[in-house]
Backbone as JSON, one array per atom type, in Angstrom:
{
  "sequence": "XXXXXXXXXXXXXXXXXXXXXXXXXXXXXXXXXXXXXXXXXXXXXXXXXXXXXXXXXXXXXXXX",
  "N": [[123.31, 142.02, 98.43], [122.08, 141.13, 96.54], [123.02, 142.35, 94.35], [125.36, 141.04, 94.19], [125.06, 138.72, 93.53], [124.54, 139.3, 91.27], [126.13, 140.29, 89.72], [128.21, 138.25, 89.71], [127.18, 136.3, 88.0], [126.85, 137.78, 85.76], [129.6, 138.28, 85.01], [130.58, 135.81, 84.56], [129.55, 135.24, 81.72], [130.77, 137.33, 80.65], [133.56, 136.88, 81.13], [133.56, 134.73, 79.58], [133.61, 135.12, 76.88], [135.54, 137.17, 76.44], [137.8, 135.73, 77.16], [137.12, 133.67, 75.11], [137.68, 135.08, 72.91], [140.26, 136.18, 73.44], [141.88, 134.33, 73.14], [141.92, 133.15, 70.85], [142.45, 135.71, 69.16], [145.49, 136.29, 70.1], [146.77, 133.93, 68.71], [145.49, 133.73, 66.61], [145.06, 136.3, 65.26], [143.57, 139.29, 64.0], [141.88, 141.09, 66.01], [141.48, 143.76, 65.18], [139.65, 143.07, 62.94], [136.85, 141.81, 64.23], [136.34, 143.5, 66.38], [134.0, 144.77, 66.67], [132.13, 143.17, 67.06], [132.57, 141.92, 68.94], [132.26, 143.67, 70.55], [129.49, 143.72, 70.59], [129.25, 141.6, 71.57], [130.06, 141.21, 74.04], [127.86, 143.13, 75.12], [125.76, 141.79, 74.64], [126.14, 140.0, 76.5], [126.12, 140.73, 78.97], [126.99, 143.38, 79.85], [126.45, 146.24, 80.27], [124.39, 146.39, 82.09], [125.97, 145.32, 84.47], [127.29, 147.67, 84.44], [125.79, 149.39, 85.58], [125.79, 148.63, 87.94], [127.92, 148.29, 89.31], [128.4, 150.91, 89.43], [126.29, 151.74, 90.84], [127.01, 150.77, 93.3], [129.32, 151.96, 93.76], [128.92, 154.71, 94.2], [126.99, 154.37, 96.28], [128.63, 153.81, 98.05], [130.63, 155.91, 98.52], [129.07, 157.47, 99.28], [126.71, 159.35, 97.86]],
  "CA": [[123.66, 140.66, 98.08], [121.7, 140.59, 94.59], [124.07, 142.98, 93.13], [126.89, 140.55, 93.89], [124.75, 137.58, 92.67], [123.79, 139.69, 89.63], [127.82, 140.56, 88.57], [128.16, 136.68, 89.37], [126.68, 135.94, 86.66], [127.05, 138.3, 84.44], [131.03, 137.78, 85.22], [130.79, 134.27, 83.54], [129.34, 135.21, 80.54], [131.98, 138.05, 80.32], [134.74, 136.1, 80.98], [133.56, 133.7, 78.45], [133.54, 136.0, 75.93], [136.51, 137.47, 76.69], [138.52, 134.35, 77.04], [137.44, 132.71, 73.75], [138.12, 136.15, 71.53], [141.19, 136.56, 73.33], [142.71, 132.85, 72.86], [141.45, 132.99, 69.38], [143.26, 136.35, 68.61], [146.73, 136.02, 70.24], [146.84, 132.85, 68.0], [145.29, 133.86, 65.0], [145.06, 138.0, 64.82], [141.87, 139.55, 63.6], [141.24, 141.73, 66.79], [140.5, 144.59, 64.28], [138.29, 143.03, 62.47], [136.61, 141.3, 64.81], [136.29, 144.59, 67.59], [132.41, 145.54, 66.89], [131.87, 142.0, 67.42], [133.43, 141.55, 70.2], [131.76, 144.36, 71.74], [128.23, 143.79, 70.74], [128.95, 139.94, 72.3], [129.98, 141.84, 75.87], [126.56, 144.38, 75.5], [124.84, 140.42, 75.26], [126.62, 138.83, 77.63], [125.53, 142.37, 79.86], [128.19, 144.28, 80.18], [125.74, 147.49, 80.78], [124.2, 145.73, 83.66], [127.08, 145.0, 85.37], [128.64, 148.82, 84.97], [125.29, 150.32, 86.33], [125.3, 147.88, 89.43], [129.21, 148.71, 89.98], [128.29, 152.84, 89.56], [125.38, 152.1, 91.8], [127.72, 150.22, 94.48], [130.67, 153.03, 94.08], [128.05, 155.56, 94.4], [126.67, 154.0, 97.65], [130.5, 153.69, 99.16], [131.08, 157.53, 97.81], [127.86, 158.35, 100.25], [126.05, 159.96, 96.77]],
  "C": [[123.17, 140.32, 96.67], [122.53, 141.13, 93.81], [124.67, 142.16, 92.86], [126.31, 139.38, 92.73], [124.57, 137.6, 91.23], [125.36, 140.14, 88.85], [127.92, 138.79, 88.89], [128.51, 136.35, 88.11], [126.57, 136.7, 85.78], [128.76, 138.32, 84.14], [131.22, 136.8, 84.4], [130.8, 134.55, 82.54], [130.49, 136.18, 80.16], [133.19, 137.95, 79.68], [134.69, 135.16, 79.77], [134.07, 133.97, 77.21], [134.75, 136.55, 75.18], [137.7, 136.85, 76.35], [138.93, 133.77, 75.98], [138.21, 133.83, 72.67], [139.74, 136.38, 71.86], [142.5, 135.74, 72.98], [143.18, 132.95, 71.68], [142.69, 134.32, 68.29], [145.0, 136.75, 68.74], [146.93, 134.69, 69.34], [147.27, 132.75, 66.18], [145.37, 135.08, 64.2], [143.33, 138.18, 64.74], [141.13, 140.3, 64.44], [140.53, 142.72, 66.33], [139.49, 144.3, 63.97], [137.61, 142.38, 62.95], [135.68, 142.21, 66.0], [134.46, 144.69, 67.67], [131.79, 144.42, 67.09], [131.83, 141.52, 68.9], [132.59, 142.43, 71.3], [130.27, 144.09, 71.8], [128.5, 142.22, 71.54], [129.27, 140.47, 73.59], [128.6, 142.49, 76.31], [125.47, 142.69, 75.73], [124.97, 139.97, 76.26], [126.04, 139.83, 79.55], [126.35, 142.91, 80.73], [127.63, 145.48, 80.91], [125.53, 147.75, 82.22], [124.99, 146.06, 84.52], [127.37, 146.18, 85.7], [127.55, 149.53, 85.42], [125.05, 149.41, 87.64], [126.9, 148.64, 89.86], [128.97, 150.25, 90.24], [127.3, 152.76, 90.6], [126.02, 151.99, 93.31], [128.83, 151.63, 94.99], [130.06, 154.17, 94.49], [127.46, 155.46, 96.25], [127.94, 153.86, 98.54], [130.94, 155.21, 99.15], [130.11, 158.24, 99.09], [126.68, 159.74, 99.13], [125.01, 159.38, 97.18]]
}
C-alpha cells in the first residue's frame, strides 16, 4: 500500500510536468530545445523513484 501511495504522489508531480511542457510545446515548439530540461524536471519531480517501485512491484508479480 506505500508503494501505491508513493507513485500517488509522485504521479502528480509527473503529470504536472508533463502537462505544462507539453501544452506549452504543441503551441509554441521548442521540445528540442527544451528536452534536457524537461528531463532533469521529471528526475525532480522523481521519476527514478517511481520506476524502482514499479520494477520492484513487476518483480514481485514475476515471482523474482
Amino acid at each position: 500500500m506505500e508503494d501505491n501511495n508513493t507513485l500517488a504522489l509522485i504521479n502528480t508531480d509527473v503529470t504536472s510536468v508533463t502537462a505544462t511542457n507539453f501544452s506549452k510545446w504543441v503551441t509554441e515548439g521548442g521540445a528540442e530545445a527544451e528536452w534536457e530540461s524537461h528531463l532533469s524536471a521529471l528526475q525532480n519531480a522523481g521519476m527514478p523513484e517511481a520506476i524502482e517501485v514499479i520494477q520492484k512491484q513487476y518483480e514481485d508479480y514475476k515471482g523474482n
